[in-house]
N, C-alpha and C positions, 0 to 999 in steps of 0.2 A: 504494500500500500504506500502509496507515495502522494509527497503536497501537492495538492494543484495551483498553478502560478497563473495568477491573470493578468495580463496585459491590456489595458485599453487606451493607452497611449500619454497618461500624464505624468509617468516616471521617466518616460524616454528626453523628454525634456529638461529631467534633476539629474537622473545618475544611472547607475547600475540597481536595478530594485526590481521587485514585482508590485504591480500597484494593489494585488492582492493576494494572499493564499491562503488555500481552507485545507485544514486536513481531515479527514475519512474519520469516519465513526470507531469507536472503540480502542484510541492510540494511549496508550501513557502520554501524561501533558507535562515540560518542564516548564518552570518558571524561574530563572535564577534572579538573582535579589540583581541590586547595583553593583555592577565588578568592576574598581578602580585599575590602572593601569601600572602595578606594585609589583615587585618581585619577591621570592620567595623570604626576605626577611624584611617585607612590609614597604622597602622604599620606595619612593617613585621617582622616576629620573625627572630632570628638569625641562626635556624637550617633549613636546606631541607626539614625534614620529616614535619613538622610545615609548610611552606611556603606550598610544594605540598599538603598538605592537605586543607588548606585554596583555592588553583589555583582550587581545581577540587570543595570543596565548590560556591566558586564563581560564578565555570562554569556554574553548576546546576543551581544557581539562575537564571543565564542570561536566560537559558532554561525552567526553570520556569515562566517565565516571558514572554517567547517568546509563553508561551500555548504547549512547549513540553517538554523532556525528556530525558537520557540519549541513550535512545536508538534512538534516530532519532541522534546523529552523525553519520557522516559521513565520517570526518577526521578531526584529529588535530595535532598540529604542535608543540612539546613543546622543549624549549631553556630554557638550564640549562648553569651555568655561569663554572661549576667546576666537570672536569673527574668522578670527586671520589664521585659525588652524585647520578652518572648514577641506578648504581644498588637500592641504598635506594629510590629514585624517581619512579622507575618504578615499585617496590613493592606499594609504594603509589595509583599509578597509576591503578594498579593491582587491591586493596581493591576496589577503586572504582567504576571501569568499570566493574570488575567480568566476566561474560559473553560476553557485549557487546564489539564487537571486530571493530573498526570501523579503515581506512586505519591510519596509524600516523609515524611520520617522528618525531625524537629526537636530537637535534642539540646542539654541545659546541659553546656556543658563549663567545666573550671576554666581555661583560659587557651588562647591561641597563640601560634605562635611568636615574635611582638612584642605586647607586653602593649598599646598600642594598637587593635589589632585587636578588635573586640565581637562578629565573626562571621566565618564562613568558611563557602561553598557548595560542595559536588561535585554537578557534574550528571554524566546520563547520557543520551546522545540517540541513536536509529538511523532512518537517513533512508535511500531508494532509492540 
């Protein structure tokens, strides 16, 4: 069973996305919280390209761990603190996902919970 991606033409205009996806009835549903872009003893680097690399590291693991993959997202939510990292975020963004196009919403917020932080992702995934 697999997401279905819908296309009706108002992502092709923002980026790499589906402007929708449903998945099938009966899937285990993930939800992970906000996943800062930290390393294994909590740091965060001081660059975007550093931290989004790390956010979507992360994600994987949580998906790893959950028994799926990047291709069972479904959508994710990612909030970046600063205008001017939009485009370098979402080329990170980009390496990552490659192909898979799952719905995603990208949001300036004014801060989080450690002003260190330049971004934070919620994903959302349903796998068999």
């Amino acid at each position: 069973m697999s997401i279905a991606k819908y296309q009706v033409g108002v992502s092709r205009h923002i980026g790499n996305y589906s402007d929708g996806a449903a998945a099938p009835a009966n899937l285990r549903w993930l939800h992970t919280s906000g996943t800062p872009g930290i390393d294994a003893y909590g740091v965060a680097p001081e660059g975007i390209v550093e931290q989004a690399e790390l956010v979507w590291q992360n994600i994987f693991a949580i998906l790893k761990a959950a028994g799926m993959g990047p291709e069972h997202l479904v959508k994710t939510i990612s909030y970046i603190t600063r205008r001017e990292d939009v485009a370098e975020y979402v080329k990170v963004r980009a390496q990552y996902l490659g192909d898979i196009r799952p719905a995603q919403l990208l949001l300036i917020v004014g801060g989080h919970i450690k002003p260190e932080y330049l971004i934070e992702v919620d994903a959302i995934a349903a796998a068999a």
